[in-house]
KEKE-3310 file (N, C-alpha, C; in steps of 0.2 Angstrom, whole numbers, plus 5000, padded with zeros to 4 digits):
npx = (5424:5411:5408:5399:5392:5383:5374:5371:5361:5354:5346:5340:5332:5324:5317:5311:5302:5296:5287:5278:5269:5254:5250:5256:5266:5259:5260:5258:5263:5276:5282:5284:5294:5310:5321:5318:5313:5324:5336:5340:5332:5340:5351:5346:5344:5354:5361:5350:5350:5362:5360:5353:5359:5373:5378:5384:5394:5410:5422:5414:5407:5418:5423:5414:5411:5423:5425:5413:5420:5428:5425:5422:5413:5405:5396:5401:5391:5384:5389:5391:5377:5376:5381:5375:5364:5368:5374:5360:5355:5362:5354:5362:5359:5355:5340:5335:5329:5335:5340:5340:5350:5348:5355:5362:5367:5367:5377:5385:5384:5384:5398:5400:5398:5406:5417:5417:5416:5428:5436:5432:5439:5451:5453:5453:5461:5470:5466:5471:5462:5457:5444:5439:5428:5417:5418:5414:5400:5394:5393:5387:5374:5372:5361:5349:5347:5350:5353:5359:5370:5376:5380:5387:5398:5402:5407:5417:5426:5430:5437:5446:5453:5461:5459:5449:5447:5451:5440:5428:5431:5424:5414:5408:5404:5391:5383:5384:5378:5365:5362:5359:5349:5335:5344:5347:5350:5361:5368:5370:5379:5388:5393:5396:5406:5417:5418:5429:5437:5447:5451:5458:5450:5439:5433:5434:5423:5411:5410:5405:5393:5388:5385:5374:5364:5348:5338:5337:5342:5352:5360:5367:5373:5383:5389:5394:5403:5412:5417:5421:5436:5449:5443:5442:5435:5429:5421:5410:5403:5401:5393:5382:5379:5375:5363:5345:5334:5320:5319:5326:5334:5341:5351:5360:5362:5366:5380:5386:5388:5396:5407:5407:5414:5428:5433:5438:5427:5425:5429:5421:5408:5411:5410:5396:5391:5397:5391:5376:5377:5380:5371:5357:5345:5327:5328:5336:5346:5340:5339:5350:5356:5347:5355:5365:5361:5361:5346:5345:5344:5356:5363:5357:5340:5331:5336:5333:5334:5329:5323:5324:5324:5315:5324:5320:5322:5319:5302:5302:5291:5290:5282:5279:5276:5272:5283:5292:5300:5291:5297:5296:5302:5298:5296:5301:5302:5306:5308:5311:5315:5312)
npy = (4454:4470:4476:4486:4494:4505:4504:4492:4496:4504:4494:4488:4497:4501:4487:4488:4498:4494:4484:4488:4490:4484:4482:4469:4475:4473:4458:4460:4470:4474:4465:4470:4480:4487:4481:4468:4467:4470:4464:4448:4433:4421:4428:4438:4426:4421:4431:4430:4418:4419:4422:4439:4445:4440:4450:4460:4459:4461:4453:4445:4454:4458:4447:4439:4449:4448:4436:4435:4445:4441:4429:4424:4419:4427:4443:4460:4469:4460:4459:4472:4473:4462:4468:4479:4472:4467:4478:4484:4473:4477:4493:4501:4504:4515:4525:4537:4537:4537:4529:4537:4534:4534:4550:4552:4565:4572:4571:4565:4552:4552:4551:4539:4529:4532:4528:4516:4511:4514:4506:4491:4496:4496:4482:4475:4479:4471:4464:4473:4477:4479:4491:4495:4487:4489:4503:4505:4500:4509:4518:4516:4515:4527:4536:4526:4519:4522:4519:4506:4512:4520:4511:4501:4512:4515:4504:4500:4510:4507:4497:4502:4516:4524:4522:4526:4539:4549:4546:4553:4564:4568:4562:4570:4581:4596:4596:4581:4575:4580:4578:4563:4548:4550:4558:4564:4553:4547:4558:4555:4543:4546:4557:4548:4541:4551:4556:4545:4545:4559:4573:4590:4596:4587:4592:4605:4603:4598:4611:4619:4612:4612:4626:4628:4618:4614:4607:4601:4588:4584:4594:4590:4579:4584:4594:4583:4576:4584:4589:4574:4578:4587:4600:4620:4629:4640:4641:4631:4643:4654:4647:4646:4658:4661:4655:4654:4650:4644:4631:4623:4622:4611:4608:4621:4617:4604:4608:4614:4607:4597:4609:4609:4595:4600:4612:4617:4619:4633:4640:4636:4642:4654:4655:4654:4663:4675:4672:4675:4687:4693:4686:4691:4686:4682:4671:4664:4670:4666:4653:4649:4656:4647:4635:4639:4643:4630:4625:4615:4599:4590:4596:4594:4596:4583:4575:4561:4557:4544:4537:4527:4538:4543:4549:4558:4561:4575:4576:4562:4548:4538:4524:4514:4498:4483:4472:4479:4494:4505:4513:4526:4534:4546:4536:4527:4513:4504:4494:4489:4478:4470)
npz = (4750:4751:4735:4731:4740:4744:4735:4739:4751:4745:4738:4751:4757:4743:4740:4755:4752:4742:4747:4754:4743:4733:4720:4707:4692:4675:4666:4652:4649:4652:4644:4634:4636:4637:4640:4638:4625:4615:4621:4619:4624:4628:4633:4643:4651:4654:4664:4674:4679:4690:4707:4714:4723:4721:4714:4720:4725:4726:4718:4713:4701:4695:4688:4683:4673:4670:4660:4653:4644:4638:4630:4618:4609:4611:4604:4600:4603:4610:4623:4625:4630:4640:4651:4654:4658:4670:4676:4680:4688:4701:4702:4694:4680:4669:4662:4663:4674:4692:4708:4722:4736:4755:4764:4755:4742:4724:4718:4728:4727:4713:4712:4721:4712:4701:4707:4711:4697:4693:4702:4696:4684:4687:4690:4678:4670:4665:4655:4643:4635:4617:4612:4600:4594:4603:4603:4590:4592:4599:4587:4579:4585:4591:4588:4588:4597:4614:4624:4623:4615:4627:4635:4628:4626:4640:4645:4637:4642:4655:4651:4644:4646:4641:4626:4625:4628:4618:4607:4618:4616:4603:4608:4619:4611:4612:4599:4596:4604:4607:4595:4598:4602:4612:4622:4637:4640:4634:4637:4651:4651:4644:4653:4666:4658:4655:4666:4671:4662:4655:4647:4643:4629:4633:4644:4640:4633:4642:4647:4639:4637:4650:4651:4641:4642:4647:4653:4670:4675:4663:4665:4678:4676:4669:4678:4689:4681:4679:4688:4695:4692:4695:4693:4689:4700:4696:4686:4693:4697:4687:4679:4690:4694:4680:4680:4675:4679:4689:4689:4690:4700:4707:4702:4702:4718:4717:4709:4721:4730:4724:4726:4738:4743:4737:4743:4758:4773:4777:4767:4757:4763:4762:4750:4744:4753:4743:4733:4735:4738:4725:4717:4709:4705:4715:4721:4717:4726:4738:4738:4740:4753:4761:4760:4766:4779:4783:4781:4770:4771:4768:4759:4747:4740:4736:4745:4756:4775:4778:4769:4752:4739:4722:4708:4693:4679:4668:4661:4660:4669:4682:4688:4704:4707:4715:4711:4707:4696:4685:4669:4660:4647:4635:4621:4626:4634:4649:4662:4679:4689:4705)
capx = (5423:5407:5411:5394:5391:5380:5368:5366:5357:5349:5341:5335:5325:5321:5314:5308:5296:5290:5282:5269:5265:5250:5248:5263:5267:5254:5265:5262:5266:5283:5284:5283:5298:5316:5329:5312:5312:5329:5339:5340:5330:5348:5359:5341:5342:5362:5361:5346:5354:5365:5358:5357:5364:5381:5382:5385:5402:5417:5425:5408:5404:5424:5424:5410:5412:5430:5423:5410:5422:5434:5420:5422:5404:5399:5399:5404:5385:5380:5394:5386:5368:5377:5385:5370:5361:5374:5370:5352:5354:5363:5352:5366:5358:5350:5335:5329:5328:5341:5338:5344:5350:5347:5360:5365:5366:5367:5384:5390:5380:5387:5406:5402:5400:5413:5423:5417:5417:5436:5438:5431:5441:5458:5454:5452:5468:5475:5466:5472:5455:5454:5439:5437:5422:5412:5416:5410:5393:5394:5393:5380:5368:5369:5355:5346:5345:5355:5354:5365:5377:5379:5383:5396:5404:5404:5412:5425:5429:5430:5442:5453:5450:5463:5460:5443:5449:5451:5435:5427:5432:5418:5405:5404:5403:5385:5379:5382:5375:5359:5359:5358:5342:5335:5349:5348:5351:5366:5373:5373:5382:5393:5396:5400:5415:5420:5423:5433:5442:5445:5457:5457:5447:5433:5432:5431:5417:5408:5410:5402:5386:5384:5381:5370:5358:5342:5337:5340:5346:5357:5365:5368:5377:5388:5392:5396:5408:5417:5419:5424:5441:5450:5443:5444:5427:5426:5416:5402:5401:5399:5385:5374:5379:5371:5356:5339:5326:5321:5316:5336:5337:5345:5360:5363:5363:5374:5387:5387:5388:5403:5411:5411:5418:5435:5435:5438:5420:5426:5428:5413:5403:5413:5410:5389:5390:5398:5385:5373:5379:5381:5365:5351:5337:5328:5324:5345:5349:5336:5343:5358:5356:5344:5359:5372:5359:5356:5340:5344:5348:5362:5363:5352:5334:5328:5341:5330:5337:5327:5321:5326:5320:5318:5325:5318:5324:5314:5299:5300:5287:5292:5278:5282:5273:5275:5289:5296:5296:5292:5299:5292:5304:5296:5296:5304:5297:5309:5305:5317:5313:5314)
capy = (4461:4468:4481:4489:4496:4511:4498:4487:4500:4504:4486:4485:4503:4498:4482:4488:4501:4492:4479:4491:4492:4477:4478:4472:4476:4470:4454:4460:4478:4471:4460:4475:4485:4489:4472:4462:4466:4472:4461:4441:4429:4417:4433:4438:4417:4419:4434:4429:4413:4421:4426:4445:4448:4439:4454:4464:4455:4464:4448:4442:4456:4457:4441:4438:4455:4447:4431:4437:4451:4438:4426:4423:4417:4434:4449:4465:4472:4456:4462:4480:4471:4458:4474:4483:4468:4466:4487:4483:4469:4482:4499:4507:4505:4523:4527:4541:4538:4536:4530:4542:4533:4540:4554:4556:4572:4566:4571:4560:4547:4550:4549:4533:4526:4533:4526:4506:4508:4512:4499:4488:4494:4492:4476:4472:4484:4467:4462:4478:4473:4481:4492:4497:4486:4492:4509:4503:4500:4518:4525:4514:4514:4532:4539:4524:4516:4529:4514:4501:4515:4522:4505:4501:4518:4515:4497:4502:4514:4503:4489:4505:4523:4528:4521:4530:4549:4554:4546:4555:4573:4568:4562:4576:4590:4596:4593:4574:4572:4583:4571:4556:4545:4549:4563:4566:4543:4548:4562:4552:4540:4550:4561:4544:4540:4556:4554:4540:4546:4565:4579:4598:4596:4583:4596:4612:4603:4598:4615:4623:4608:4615:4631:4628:4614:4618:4602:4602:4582:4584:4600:4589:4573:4587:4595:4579:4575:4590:4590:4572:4578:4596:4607:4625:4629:4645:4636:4630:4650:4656:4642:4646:4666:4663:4650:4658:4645:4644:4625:4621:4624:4605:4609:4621:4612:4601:4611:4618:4601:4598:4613:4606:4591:4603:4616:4619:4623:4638:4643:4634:4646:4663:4655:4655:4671:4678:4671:4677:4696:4693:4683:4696:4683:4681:4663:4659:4671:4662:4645:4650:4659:4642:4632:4642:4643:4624:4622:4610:4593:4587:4602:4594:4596:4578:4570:4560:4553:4536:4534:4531:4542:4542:4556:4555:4565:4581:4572:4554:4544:4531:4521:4509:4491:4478:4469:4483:4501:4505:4518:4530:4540:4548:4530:4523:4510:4501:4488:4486:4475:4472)
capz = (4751:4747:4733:4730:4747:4742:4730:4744:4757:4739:4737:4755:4754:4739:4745:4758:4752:4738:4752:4757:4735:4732:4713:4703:4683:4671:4663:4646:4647:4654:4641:4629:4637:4633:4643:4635:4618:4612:4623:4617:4630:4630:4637:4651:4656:4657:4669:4678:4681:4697:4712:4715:4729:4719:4709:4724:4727:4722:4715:4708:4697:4691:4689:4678:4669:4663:4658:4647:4639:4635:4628:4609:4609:4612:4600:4605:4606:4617:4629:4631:4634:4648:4655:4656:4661:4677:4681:4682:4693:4705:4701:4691:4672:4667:4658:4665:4684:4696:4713:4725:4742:4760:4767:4749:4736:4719:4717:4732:4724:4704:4715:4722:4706:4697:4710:4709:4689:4692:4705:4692:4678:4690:4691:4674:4665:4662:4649:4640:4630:4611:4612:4594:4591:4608:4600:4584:4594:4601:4584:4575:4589:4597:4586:4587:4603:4618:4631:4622:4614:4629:4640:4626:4629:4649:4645:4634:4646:4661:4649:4643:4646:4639:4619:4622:4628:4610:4605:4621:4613:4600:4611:4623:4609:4611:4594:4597:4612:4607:4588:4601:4604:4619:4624:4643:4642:4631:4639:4657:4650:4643:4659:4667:4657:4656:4675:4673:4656:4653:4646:4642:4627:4635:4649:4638:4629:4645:4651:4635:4637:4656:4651:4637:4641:4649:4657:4678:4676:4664:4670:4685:4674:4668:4684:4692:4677:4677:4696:4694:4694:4700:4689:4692:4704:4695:4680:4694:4701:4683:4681:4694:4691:4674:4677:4676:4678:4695:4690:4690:4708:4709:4697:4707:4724:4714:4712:4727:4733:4722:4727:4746:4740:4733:4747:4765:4775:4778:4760:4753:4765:4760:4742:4745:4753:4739:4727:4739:4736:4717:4712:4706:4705:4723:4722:4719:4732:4743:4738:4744:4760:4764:4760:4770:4784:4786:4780:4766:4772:4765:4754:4741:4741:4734:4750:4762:4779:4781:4762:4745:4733:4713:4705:4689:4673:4664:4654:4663:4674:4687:4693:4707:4707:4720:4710:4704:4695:4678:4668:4653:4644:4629:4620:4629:4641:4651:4670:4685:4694:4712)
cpx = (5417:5410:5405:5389:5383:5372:5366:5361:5354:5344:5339:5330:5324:5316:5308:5302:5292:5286:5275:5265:5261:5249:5255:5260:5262:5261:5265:5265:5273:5287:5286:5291:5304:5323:5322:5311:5317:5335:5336:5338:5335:5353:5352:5344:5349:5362:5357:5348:5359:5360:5361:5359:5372:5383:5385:5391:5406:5421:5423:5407:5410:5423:5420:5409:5418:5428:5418:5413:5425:5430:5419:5415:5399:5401:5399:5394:5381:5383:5391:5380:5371:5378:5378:5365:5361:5371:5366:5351:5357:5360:5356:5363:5353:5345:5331:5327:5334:5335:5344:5344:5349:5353:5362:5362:5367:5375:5387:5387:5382:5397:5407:5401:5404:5418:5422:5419:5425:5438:5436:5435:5451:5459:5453:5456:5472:5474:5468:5468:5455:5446:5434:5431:5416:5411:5413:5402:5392:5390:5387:5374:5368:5363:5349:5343:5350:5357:5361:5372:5382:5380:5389:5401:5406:5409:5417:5429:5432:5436:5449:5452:5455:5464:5453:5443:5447:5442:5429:5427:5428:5410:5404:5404:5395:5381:5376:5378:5367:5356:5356:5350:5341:5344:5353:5350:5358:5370:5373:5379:5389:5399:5399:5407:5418:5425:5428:5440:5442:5451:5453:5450:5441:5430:5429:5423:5411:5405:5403:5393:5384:5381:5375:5365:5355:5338:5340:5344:5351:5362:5368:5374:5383:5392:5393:5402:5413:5420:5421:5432:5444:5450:5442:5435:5425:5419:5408:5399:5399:5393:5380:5374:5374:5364:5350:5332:5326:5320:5325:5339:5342:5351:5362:5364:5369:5379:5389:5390:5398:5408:5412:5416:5426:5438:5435:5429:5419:5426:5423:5407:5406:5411:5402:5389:5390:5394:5378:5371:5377:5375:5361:5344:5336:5328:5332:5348:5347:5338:5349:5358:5353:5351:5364:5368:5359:5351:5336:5346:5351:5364:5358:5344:5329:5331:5335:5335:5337:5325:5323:5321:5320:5318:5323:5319:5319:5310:5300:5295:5290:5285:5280:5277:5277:5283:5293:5295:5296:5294:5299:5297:5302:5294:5296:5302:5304:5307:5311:5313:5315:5320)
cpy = (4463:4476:4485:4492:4498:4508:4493:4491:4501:4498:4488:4492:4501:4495:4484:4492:4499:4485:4483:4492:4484:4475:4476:4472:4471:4465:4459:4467:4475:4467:4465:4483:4484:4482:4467:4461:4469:4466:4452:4437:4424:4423:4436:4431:4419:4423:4433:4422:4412:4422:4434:4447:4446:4444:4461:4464:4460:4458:4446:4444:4458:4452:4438:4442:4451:4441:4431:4442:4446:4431:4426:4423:4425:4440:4454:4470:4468:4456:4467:4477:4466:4462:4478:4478:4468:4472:4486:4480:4472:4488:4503:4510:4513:4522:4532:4541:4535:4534:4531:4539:4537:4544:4556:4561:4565:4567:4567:4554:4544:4546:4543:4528:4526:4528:4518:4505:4510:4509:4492:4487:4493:4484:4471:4474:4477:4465:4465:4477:4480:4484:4495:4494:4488:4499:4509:4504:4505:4520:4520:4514:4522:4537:4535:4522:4518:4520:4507:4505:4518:4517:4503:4505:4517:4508:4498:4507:4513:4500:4494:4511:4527:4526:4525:4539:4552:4552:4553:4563:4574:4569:4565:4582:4589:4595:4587:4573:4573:4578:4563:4554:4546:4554:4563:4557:4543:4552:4560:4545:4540:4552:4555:4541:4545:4556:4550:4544:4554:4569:4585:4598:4592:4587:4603:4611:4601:4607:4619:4619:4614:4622:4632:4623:4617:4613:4601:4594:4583:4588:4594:4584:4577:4588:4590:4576:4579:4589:4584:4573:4586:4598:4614:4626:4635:4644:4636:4638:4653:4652:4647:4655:4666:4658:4655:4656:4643:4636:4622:4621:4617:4605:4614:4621:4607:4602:4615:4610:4598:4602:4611:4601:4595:4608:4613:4621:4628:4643:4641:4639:4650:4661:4656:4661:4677:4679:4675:4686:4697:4690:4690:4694:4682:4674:4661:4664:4666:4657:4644:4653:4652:4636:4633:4643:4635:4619:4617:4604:4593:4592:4602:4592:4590:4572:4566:4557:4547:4532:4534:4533:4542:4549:4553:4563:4569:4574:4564:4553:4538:4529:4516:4503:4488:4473:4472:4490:4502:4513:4523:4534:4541:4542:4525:4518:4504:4499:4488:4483:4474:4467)
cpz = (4747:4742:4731:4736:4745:4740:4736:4750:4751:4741:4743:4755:4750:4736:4750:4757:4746:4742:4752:4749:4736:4725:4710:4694:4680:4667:4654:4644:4649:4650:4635:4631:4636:4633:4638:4629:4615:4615:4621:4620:4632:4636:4643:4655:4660:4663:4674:4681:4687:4701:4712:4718:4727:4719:4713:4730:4723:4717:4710:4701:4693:4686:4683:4671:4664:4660:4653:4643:4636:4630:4621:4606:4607:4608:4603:4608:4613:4625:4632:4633:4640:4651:4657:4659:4669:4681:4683:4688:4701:4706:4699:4684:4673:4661:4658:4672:4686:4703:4720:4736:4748:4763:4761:4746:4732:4716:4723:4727:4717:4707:4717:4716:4704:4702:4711:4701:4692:4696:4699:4685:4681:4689:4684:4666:4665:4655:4642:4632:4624:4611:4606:4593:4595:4605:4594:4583:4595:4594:4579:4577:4592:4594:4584:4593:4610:4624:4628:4619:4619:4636:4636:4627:4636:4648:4643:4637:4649:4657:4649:4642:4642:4631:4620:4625:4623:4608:4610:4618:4609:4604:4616:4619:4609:4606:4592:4600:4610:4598:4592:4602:4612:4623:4631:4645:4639:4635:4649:4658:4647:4648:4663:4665:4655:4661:4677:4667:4655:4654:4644:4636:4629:4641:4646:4635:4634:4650:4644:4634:4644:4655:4643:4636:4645:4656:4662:4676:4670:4663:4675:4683:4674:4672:4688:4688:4677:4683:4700:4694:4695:4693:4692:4695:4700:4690:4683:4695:4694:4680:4683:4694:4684:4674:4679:4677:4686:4697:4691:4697:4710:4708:4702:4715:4722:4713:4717:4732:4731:4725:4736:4746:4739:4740:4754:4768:4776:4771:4756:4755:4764:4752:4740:4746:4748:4733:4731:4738:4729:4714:4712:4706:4715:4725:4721:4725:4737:4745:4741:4750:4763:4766:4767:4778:4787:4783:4775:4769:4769:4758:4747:4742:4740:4741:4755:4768:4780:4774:4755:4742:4726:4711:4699:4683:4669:4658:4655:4668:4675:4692:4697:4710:4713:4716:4705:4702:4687:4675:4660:4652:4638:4626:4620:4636:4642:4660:4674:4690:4700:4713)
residu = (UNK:UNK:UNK:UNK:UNK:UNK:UNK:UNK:UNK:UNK:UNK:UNK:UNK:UNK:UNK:UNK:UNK:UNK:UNK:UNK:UNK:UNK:UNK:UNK:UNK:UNK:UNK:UNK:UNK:UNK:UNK:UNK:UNK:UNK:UNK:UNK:UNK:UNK:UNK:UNK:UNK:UNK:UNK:UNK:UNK:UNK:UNK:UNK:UNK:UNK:UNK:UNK:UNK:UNK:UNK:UNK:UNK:UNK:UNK:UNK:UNK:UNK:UNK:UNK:UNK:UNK:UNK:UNK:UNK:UNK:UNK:UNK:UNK:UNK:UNK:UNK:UNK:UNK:UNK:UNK:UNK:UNK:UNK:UNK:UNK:UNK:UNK:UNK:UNK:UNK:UNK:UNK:UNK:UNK:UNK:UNK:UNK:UNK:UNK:UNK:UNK:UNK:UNK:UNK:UNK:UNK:UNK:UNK:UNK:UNK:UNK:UNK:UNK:UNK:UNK:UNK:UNK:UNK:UNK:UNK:UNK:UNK:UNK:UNK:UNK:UNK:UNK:UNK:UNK:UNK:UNK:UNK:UNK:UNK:UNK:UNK:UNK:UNK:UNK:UNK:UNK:UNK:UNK:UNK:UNK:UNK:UNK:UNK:UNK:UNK:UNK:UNK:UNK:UNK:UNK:UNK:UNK:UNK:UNK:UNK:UNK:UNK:UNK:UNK:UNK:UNK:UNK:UNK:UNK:UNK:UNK:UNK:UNK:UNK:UNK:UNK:UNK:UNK:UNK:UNK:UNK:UNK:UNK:UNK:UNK:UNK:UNK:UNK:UNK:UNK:UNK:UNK:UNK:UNK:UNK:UNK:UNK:UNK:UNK:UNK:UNK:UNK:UNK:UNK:UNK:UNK:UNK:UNK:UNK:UNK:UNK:UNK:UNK:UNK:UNK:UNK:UNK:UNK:UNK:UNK:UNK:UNK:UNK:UNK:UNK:UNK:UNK:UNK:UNK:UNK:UNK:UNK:UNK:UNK:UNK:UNK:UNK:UNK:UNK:UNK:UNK:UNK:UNK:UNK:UNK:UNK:UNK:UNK:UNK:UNK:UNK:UNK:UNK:UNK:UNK:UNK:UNK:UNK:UNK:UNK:UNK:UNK:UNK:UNK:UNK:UNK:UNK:UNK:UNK:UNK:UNK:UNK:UNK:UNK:UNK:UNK:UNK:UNK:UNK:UNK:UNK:UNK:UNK:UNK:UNK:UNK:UNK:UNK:UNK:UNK:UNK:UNK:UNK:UNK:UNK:UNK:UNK:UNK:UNK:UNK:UNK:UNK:UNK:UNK:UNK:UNK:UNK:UNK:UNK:UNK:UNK:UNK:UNK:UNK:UNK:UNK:UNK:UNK:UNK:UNK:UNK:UNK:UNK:UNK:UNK:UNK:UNK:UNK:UNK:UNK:UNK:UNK:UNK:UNK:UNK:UNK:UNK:UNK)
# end
């Protein structure tokens, strides 16, 4: 079975449209970015060492997943860089871009993830795996390096969601999130296990981030976290009532998208209307009449029908080379390759 559906129509767009690119990545810039100089050239060979299309097996990417978690050899930090390595080789690792397949919103998109990582961690609730020392890495790395703190927090989630709920009550209060390295790479990796792991107070603290960050992507992590499971839709209506930036038009599309997802189409469109009456700004009425007309595809503005696209996070650059795309956050320089 293949268990990565979604990533495989990824790869071939992905593929496919870096054909028509002629120049690739300067080797030594690449040699200078984030898998290439924080990650150990033994744990690259070991993953590089599959074909990637394996990892696009259900069984495959279990299968290898429990085998390196169970692996004595390996300490609990070389576990979240195999794990992160594994994401890469699928298009799931975050730093700042996402790549946003055809027909999808980003909220269908964050859903179908969520929904492999918990195929993923079904199938690996046997090992009923000890995740204190992945949380260990959580908390010595999240103000140093967001990417490895926030792949140990996704892993310990996946092994045992419910020994990291309580921790999760810390690292979605917005003070953490905003102390993190690189924040908007934190706080989607956060919003990730959330999705998978989350009670009353992991909610009320996502609920108080939504309304208080600024940044359109990760408004967006949030409300795909939150909407993640049946929270009350009132939350996203008070949102998009109070956002005032007309550069956030995406968030809210994404909760609008969500909110399809939860309702009837019959109530989804009496619930636009109703924003429609009650917005004050003309650019969110606007947004909303277009949506409730039609004239958004797939409700979300970045959607294409025939191509992938990179969505790409407030203050990031994605350039895309013949064998690959590179990736600038602030200091951050990270390569995926093709």
């Amino acid at each position: 079975m293949m268990r990565r559906i979604i990533p495989t129509v990824l790869l071939f767009f992905f593929v496919s449209s870096l054909l028509a690119q002629s120049r690739p990545a300067n080797k030594l810039t690449v040699d200078k970015t984030y898998f290439m100089t924080e990650i150990k050239k033994p744990l690259r060979d070991f993953i590089d060492g599959f074909n990637k299309e394996d990892f696009f097996k259900d069984d495959f990417f279990d299968n290898l997943l429990r085998k390196i978690v169970i692996e004595k050899k390996y300490s609990e930090k070389e576990k979240a860089q195999l794990f992160y390595l594994m994401e890469k080789r699928v298009g799931y690792s975050f730093v700042g871009l996402e790549y946003l397949p055809p027909l999808q919103s980003y909220f269908t998109y964050h859903t179908g993830k969520t929904f492999i990582q918990q195929h993923t961690a079904k199938d690996l609730k046997d090992l009923n795996y000890n995740v204190s020392g992945l949380l260990a890495v959580v908390d010595s790395n999240r103000t140093k390096d967001a990417i490895l703190a926030g792949n140990a927090l996704l892993l310990a989630t996946i092994l045992n969601s419910v020994a990291v709920t309580k921790k999760l009550e810390t690292l979605t209060q917005l003070d953490v999130i905003n102390a993190s390295k690189n924040p908007d790479i934190f706080n989607h990796y956060v919003c990730m296990s959330a999705s998978i792991s989350q009670n009353q107070v992991i909610t009320a603290n996502l609920t108080q981030n939504l309304m208080t960050f600024r940044q359109c992507g990760m408004i967006e992590d949030v409300l795909c976290a939150i909407y993640s499971k049946d929270n009350y839709v009132t939350t996203m209506k008070v949102y998009i009532l109070n956002e005032k930036n007309p550069k956030n038009d995406l968030a809210i599309e994404t909760a609008l998208c969500a909110l399809a997802a939860k309702v009837p189409k019959a109530s989804h469109e009496k619930s636009i209307k109703a924003l429609v009456a009650s917005a004050r700004e003309p650019w969110k009425t606007d947004l909303c009449q277009k949506i409730l007309d039609g004239k958004i595809p797939f409700n979300y503005g970045l959607t294409s029908k025939d191509q992938l696209v990179n969505k790409v996070w407030e203050g990031v650059t994605a350039t895309v080379y013949a064998d690959g795309t590179m990736v600038l956050n602030g200091k951050l320089m990270e390569f995926d390759p093709n």
